[in-house]
BAPA-212869 format. One line per 2 residues: number of its first residue (from 1); for each residue x, y, z of C-alpha. Coordinates in Angstrom, 1 decimal. Each point is the difference from the previous one (the first is absolute). Example, Ala and Ser with C-alpha at 12.3 -4.5 7.8 and 13.67 -1.06 7.14 Angstrom:
BEGIN
1 = 12.3/-4.5/7.8 | 1.4/3.4/-0.7
end
This chain:
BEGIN
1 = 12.1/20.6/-27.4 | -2.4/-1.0/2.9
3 = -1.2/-3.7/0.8 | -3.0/-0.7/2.2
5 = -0.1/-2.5/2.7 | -2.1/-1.4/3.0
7 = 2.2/0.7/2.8 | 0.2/-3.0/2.4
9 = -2.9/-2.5/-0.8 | -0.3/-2.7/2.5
11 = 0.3/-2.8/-2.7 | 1.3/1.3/-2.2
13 = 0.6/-2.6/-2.6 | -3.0/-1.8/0.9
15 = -2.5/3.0/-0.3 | 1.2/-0.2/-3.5
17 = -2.4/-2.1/-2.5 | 1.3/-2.7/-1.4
19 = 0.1/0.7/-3.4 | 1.9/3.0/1.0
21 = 2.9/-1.7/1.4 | 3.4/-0.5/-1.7
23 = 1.0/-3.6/0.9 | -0.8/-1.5/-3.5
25 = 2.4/3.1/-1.3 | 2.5/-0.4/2.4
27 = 0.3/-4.1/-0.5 | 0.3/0.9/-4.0
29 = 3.2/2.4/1.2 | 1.4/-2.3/2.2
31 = -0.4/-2.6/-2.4 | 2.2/2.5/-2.6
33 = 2.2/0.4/2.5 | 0.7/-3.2/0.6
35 = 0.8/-0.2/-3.7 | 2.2/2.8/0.4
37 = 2.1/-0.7/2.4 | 0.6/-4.1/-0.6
39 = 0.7/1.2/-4.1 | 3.3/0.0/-0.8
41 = 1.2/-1.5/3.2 | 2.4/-2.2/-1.2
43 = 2.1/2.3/-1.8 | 3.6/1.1/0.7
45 = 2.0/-1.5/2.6 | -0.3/1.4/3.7
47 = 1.2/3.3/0.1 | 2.4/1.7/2.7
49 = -0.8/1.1/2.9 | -3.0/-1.6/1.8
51 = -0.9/-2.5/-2.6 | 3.1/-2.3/0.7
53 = -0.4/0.6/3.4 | -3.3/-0.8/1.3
55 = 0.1/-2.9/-3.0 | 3.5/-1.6/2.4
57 = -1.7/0.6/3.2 | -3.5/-1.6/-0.7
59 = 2.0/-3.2/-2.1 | 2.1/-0.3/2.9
61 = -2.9/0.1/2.4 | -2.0/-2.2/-1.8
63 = 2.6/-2.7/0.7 | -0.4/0.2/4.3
65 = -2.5/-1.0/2.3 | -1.8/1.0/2.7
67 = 1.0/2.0/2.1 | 3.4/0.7/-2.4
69 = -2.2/1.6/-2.5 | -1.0/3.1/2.1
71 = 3.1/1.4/-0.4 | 1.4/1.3/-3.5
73 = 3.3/-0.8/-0.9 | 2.3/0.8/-2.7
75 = 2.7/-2.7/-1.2 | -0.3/-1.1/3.0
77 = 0.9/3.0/2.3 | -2.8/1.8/1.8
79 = -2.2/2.4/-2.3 | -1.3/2.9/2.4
81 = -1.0/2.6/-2.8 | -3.6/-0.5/-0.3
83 = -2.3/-2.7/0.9 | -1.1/-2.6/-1.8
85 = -3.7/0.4/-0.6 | 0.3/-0.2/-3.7
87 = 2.8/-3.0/-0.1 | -1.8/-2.2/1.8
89 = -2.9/0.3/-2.7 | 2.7/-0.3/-2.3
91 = 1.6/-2.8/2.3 | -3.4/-1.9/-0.2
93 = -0.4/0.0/-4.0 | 4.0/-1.2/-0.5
95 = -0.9/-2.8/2.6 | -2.9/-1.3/-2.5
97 = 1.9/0.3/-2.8 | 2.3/-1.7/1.6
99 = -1.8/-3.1/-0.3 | 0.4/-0.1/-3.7
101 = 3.4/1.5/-0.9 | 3.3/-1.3/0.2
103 = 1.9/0.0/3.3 | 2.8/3.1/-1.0
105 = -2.1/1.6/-2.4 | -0.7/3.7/0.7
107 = -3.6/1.2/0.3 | -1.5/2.2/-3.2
109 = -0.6/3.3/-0.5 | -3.4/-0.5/0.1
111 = -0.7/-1.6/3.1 | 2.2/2.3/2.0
113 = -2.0/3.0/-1.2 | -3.5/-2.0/0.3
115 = -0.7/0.8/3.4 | 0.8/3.9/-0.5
117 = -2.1/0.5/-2.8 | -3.0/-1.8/1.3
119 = 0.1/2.0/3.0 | 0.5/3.6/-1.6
121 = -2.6/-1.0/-2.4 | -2.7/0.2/3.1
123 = 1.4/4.1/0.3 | -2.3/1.5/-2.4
125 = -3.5/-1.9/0.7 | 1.1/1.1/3.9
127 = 0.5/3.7/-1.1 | -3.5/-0.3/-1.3
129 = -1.8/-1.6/2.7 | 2.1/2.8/2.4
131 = -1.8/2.9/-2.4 | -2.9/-1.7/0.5
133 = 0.1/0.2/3.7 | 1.2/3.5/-0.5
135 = -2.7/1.5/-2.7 | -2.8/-3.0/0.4
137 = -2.5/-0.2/-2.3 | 2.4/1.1/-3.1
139 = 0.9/-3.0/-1.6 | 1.5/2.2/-2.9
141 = 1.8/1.3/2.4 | 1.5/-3.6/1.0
143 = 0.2/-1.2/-3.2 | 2.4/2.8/-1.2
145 = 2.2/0.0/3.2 | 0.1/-3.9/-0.9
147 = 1.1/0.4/-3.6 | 2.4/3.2/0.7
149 = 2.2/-2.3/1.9 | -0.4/-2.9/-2.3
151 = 2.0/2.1/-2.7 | 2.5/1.8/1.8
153 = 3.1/-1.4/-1.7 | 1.6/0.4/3.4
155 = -2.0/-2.4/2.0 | -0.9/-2.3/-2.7
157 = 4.0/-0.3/-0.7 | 1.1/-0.3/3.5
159 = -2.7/-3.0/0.5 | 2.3/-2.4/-2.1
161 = 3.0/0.4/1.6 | 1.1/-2.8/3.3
163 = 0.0/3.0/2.6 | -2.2/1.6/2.9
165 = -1.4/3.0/-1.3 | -3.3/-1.0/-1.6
167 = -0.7/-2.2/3.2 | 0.3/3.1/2.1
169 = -2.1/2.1/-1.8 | -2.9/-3.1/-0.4
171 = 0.3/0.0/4.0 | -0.1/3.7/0.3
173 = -3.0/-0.1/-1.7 | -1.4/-2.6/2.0
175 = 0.4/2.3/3.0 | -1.5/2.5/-1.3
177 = -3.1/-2.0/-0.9 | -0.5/-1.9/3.2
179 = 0.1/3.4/1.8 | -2.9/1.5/-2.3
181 = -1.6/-2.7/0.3 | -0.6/0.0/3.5
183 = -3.4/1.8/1.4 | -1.7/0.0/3.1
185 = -1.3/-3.2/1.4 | 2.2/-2.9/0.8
187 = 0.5/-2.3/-3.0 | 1.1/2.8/-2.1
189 = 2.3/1.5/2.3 | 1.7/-3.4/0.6
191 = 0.1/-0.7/-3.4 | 1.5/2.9/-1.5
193 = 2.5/0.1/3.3 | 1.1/-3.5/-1.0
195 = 0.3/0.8/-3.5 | 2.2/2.8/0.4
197 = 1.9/-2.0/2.8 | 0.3/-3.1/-2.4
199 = 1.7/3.1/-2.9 | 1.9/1.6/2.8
201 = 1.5/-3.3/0.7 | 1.1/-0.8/-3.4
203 = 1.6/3.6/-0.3 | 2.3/-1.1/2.9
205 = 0.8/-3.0/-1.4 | 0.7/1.5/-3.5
207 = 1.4/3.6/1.0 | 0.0/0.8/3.0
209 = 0.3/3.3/1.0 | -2.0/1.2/-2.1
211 = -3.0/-1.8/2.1 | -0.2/2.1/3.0
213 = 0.2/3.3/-2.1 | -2.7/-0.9/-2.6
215 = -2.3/-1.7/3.4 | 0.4/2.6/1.7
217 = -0.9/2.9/-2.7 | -3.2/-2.0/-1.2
219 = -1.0/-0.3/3.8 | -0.1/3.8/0.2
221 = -1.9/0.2/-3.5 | -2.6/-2.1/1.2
223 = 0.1/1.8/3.4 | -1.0/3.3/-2.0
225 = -3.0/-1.5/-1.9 | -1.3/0.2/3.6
227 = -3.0/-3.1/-0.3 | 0.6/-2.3/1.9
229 = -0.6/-0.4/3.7 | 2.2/-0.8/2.7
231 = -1.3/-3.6/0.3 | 0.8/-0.7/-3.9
233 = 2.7/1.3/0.6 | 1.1/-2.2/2.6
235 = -1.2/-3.4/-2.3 | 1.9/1.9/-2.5
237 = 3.4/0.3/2.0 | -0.4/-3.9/1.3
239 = -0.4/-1.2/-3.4 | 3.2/2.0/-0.6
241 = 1.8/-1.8/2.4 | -0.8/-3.2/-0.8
243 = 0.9/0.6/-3.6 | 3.3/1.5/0.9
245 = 0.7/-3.1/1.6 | 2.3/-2.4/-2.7
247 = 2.3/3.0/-0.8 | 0.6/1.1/3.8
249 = 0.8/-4.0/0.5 | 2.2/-0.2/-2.9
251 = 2.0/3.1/1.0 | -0.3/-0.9/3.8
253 = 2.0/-3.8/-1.0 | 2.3/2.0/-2.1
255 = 0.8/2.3/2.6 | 0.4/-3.4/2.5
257 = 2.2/-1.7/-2.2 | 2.3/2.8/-1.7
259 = -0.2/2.5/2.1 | 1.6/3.3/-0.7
261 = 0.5/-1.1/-3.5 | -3.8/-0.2/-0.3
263 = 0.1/4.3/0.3 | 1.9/0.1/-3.1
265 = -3.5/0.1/-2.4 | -0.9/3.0/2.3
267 = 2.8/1.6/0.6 | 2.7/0.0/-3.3
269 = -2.1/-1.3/-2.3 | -3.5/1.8/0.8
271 = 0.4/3.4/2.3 | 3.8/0.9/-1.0
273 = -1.6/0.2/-3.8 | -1.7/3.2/0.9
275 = 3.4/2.2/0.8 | 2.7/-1.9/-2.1
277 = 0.5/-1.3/-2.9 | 0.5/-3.2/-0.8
279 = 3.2/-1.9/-2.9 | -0.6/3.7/-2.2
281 = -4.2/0.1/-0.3 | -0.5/3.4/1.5
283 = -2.9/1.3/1.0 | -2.5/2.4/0.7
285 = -3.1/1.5/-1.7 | 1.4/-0.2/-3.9
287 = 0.3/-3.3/-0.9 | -3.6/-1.5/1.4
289 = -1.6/3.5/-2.0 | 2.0/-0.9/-3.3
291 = -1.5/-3.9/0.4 | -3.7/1.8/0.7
293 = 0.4/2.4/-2.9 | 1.6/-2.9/-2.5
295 = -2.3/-2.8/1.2 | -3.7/1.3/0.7
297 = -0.6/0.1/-4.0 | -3.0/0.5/-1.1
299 = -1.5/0.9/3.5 | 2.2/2.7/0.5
301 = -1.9/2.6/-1.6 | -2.9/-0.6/3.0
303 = 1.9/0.4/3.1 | 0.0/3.7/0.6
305 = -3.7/0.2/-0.9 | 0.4/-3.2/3.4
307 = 1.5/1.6/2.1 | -2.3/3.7/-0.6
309 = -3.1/-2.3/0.2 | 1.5/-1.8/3.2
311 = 0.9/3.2/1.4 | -3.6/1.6/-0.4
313 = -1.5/-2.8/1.9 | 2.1/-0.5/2.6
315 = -2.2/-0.1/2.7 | -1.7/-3.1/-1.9
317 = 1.4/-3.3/0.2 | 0.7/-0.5/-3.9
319 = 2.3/3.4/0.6 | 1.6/-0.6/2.9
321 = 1.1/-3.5/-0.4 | 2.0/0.7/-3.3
323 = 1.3/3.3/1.2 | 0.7/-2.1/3.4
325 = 1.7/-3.0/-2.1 | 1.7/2.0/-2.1
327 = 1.9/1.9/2.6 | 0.6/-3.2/1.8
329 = 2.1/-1.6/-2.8 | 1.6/2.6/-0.8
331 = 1.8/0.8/3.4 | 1.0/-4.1/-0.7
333 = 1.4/0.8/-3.5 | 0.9/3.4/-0.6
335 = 2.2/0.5/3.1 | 2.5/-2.8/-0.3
337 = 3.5/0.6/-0.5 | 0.0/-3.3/-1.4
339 = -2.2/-0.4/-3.3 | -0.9/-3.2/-2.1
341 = -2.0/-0.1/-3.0 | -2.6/-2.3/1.7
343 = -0.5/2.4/3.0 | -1.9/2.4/-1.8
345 = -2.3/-3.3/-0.4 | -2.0/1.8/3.5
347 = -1.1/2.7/-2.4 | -1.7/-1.6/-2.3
349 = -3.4/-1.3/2.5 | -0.9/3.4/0.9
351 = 0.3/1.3/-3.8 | -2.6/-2.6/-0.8
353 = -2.3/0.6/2.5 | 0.2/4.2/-1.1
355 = -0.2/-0.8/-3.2 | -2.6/-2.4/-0.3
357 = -3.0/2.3/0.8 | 1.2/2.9/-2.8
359 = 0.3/-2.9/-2.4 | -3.7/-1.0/0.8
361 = -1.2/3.3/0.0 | 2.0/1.0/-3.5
363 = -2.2/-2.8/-1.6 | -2.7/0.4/1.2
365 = -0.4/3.9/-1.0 | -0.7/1.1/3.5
367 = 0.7/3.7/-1.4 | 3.8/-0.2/-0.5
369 = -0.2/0.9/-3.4 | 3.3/2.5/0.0
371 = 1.9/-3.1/2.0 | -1.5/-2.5/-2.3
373 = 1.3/1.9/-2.9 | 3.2/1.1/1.2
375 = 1.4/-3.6/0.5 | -1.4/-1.6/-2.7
377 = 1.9/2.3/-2.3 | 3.3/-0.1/1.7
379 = -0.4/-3.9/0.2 | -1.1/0.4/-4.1
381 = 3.5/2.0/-0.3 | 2.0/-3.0/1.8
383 = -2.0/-2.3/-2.4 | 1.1/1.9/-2.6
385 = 4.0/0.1/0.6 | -0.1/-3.7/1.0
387 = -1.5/-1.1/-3.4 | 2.7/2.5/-1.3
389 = 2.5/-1.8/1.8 | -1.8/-3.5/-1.5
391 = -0.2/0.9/-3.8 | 3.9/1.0/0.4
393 = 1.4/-3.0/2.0 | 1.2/-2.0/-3.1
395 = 2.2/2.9/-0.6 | 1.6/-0.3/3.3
397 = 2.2/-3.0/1.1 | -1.3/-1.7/2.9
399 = -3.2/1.9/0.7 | -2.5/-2.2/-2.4
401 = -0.4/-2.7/3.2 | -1.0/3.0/2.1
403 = -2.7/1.6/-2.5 | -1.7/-3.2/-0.5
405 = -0.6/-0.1/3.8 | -1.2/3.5/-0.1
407 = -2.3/-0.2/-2.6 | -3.1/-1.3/2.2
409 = 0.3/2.7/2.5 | 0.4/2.4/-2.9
411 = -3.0/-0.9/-1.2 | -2.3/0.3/3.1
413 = 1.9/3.6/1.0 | -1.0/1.2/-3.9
415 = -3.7/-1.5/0.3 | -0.6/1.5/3.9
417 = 1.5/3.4/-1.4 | -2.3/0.3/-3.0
419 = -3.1/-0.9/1.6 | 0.8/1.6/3.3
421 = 2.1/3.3/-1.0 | -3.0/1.1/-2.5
423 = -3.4/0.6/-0.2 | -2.2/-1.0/2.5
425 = -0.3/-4.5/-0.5 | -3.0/-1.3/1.7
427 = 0.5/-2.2/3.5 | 0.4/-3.1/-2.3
429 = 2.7/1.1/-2.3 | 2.1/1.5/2.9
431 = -0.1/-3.0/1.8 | 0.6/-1.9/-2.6
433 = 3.3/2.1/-1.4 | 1.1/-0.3/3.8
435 = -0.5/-4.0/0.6 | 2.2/-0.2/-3.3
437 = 2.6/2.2/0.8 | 0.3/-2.4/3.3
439 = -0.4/-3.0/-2.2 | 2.6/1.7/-2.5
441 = 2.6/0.8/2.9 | -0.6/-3.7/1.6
443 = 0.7/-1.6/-3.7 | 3.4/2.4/0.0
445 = 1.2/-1.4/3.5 | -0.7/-3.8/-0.9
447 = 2.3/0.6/-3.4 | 2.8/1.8/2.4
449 = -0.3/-3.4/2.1 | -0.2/-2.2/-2.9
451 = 4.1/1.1/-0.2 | 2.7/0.1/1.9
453 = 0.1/3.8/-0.3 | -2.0/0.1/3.5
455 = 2.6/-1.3/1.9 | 2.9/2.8/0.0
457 = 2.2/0.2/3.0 | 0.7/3.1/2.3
459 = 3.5/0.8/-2.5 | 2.1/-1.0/2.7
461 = 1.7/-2.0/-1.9 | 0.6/-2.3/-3.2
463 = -2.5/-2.5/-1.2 | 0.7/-3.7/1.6
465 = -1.8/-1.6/-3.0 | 2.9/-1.1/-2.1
467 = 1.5/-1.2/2.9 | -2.6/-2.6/1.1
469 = 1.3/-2.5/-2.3 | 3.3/0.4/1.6
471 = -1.1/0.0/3.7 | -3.0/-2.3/0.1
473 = 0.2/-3.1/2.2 | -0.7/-2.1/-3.2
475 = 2.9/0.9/-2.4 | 2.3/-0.7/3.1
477 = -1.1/-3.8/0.4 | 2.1/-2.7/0.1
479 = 3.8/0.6/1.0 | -1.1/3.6/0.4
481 = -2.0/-0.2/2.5 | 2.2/0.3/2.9
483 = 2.1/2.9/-1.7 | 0.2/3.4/1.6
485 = -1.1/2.5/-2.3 | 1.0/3.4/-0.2
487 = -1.9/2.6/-2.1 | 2.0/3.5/-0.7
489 = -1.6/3.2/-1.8 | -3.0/0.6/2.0
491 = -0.3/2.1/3.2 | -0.6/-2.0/3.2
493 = -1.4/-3.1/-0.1 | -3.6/0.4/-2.0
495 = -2.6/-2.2/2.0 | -1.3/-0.6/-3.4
497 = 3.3/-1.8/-1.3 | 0.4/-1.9/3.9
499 = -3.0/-1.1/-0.8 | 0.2/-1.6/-3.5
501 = 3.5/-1.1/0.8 | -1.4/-1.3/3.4
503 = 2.8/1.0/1.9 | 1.1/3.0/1.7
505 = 2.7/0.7/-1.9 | 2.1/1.1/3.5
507 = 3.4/1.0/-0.8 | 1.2/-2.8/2.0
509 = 3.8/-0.4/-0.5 | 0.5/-2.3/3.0
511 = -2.2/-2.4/-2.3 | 1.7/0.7/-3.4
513 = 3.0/-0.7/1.9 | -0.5/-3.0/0.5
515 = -2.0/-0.7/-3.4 | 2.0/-1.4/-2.7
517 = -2.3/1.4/-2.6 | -1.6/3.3/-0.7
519 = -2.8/1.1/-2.4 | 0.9/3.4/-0.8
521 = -3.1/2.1/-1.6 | 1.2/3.1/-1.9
523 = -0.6/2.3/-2.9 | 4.1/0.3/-0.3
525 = 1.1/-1.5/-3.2 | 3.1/-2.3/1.3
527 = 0.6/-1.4/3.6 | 3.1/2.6/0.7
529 = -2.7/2.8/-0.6 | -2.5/-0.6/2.8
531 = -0.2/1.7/3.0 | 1.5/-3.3/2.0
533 = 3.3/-0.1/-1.9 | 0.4/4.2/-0.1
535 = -0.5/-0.4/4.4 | 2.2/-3.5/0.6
537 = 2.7/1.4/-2.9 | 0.7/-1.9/-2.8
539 = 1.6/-2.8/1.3 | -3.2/-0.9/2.0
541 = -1.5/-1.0/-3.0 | 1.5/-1.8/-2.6
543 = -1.9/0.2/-3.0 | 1.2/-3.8/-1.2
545 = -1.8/-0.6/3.6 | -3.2/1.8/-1.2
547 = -2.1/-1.7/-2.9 | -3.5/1.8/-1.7
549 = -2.5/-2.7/0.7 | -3.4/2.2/-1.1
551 = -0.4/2.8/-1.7 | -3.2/2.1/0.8
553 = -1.3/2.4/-1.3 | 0.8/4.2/-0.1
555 = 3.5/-1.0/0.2 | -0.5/-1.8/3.4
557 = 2.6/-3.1/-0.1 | 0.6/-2.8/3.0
559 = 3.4/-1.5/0.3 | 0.6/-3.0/1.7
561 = 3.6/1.2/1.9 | 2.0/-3.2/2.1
563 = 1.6/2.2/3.2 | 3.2/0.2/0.6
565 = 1.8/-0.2/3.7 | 0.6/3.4/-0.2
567 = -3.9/1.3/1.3 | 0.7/-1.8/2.9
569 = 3.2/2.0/1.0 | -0.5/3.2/2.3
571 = -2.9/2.5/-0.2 | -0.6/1.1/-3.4
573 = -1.8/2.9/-1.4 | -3.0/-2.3/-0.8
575 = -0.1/-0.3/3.9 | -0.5/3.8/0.7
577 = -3.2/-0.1/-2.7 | -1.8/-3.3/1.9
579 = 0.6/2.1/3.3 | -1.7/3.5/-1.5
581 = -3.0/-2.5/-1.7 | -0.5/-1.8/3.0
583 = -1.8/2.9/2.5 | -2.8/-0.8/-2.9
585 = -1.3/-2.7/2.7 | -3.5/-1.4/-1.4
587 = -2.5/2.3/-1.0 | 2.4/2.7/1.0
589 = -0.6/1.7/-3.5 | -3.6/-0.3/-0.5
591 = -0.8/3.2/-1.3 | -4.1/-0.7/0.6
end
């Protein structure tokens, strides 16, 4: 496969004519997107880890003022994990809905993952403009990079949830825009310095180390494309520094005012990721390949046929940019000894931009019959075995929810197959069976979203929702309100649940101690069964002592116990297990 290009126009999106450029495309797919990502937002309570956790530290932020609200905290003790770039737009909406919501009430789903969404929804018009810096003058080109990461099930997915991710990769790339978009003469320079600035700036205030790495590597791309002169480049390097400006500040205060503690995002929760791993999620090359190879569906198919064509012009821009970006995530992602579903998020920006340009070309006929061909029939045999799978679901318990969802996506893969995999279709009719197969795959993802089924946890451990009515701040009211609570059967203490239950649930025994009640949250079915009584012995608890006041559901019950004098005597067993807990200081087990 070979793709033509002019190598380094001066203006390069303004030589284009007008009629030729992609905005009105690109506002259409931003526009999906938009729809994408805020569909289904409301479903399924916030899930464990960094849900619950940026959710506490942007509600808790939205409460303080200036200057109190630089710093994160969480329940109250200093949060030094990350930094809060994306609670404090989280920490703005709570503080307008504020205005109109009851004093104690807990902010919704909704509106903690509003601020997310919108801003990952900006990725794949950005993507587009970037191949349009990259390959001007191909709006087909744009417009397929554009739509490619619109339907990626991986980016559209991790755009709903309350964590940093989809930020990082909208301000990624924002960098790599600003710095394409800067050409010789002073305004451009300046402006596509400042833009890239502005990004890098929200990278350290989202994740910050990965914002010198990914600076620094697009800085040497745009080195190599060798067109600018020393004086843009000096315009180009001020408005870099000015834009760099708000996150050097904010991590300059935070230095001031917590000083070593304020290495810890760098240090154990940023560089240490890359030679150890972290609470069991080890690392290394597998797992990031295993979420490309599951996840890139129905793109897949086109990135070998990327890379080749990126490799054949790599003395052109196009080529060496996505063989250059690619590399560069990579050594981000694949190398860690410590490996999270969403880090292979990196990968996904440079498959777009590779892919985009095939795509384009595979429509438009540009003499890739054999290609053409070969991946419309193996997408016609994935059609076929998912409509397989359809026609048989009522046969199968459990799996009729899922084919319904399928079914759209089906439909476009078996319509792009037939037209594309046979014959030879005029330009109309291929473009045509393509546009549907995105339309067909976008229809599949808003069902997904229209369910809970979007929102599955990392398996680390059980489900909190039939808990929630046992935990939650409302079914505690009244007399309960003051009660300590203490949940048993789940490992740690899930952010999620400290959230909902809006406490920490410590293990604090000097404060049961000196409770006289106890809300005991279990899936044992009698008092003298829990984990409390089989630790203080069965005197401890005496099960006249212990009454069930709820019952939840899954077998979950809550008994409202009296305490005797006897958890005040010497240290008990219950003692030992607050101790172990307690080196989990705040944040301490953010896996992000």
């Amino acid at each position: 496969m070979r793709f033509t290009q002019a190598d380094h126009p001066a203006r390069p999106v303004l030589s284009a004519p007008l009629k030729r450029r992609p905005w009105r495309g690109l506002l259409l797919i931003w526009l999906a997107a938009l729809l994408l990502d805020l569909w289904g937002i409301q479903q399924g309570p916030l899930r464990d880890w960094d849900e619950s956790l940026v959710a506490r530290i942007a509600l808790e932020l939205s409460e303080k003022s200036w200057p109190d609200l630089l710093l994160p905290t969480l329940w109250g003790e200093p949060y030094v994990n990350k930094p809060p770039g994306v609670h404090w737009l989280i920490a703005g909406l709570i503080h307008l809905w504020r205005a109109g919501a009851e004093a104690d009430a807990l902010p919704p789903e909704w509106l903690l993952r509003l601020a997310p969404a919108l801003g990952s929804s900006l990725l794949s018009p950005l993507l587009g403009l970037v191949q349009w810096q990259l390959r001007p003058g191909r709006r087909a080109d744009a417009l397929w990079t554009a739509a490619i990461a619109l339907t990626l099930l991986p980016l559209a997915r991790h755009a709903h949830l309350v964590m940093l991710d989809g930020l990082q990769l909208t301000a990624i790339a924002s960098l790599w825009l600003g710095l394409l978009l800067a050409r010789p003469g002073r305004r451009w320079a300046l402006a596509g310095g400042l833009l890239a600035g502005l990004a890098t700036s929200a990278l350290l205030l989202l994740k910050a180390p990965v914002a010198p790495a990914v600076l620094l590597g697009s800085l040497a791309l745009r080195c190599t494309d060798g067109d600018l002169p020393r004086r843009a480049w000096r315009w180009l390097l001020f408005g870099l520094a000015l834009g760099l400006l708000p996150g050097l500040a904010w991590h300059g205060w935070h230095l001031a005012c917590r000083g070593e503690d304020a290495l810890v995002m760098w240090g154990r929760q940023g560089l240490a990721r890359v030679v150890s791993g972290i609470e069991n999620h080890n690392g290394g090359p597998i797992p990031p390949l295993i979420q490309v190879l599951s996840g890139g569906w129905p793109w897949l198919l086109l990135w070998p046929a990327a890379i080749g064509a990126a490799w054949r012009q790599r003395r052109g821009r196009w080529g060496r940019w996505v063989l250059g970006l690619t590399t560069l995530t990579s050594l981000l992602v694949l190398p860690l000894q410590t490996q999270l579903p969403w880090y292979s998020l990196l990968l996904w920006p440079p498959f777009a931009l590779g892919c985009g340009p095939p795509m384009a070309a595979l429509v438009s006929g540009a003499g890739l019959e054999r290609l053409r061909c070969g991946i419309g029939r193996i997408w016609l045999v994935i059609a076929l075995l998912l409509l397989t799978a359809i026609l048989i679901s009522p046969l199968i318990p459990g799996l009729a929810p899922v084919a319904g969802i399928a079914l759209p996506g089906c439909l476009g893969l078996l319509a792009a197959g037939l037209v594309l995999g046979f014959g030879k279709p005029g330009r109309q009719q291929r473009r045509r069976a393509a546009w549907g197969l995105v339309i067909g795959w976008s229809l599949t993802l808003l069902a997904l979203f229209s369910t809970p089924l979007w929102n599955w946890e990392l398996g680390e451990q059980p489900s909190i929702r039939p808990l929630l009515t046992l935990v939650s701040r409302p079914s505690r009211n009244g007399d309960l309100a003051a009660v300590p609570l203490l949940v048993e059967g789940l490992r740690g203490r899930p952010p999620s649940l400290q959230w909902y239950a809006q406490d920490p649930l410590k293990p604090r025994i000097q404060a049961l101690s000196k409770a006289e009640k106890l809300l005991l949250v279990s899936q044992a079915t009698s008092p003298e069964q829990t984990r409390l009584a089989q630790k203080l012995g069965p005197d401890w608890i005496n099960r006249h002592r212990c009454a069930l006041e709820r019952t939840g559901e899954a077998g979950w019950h809550r008994w409202l116990c009296h305490l005797g004098p006897s958890l005040t005597d010497a240290r008990s067993p219950l003692d030992r297990e607050g101790s172990t807990r307690a080196s989990h200081a705040a944040g301490d087990s953010d896996p992000g």
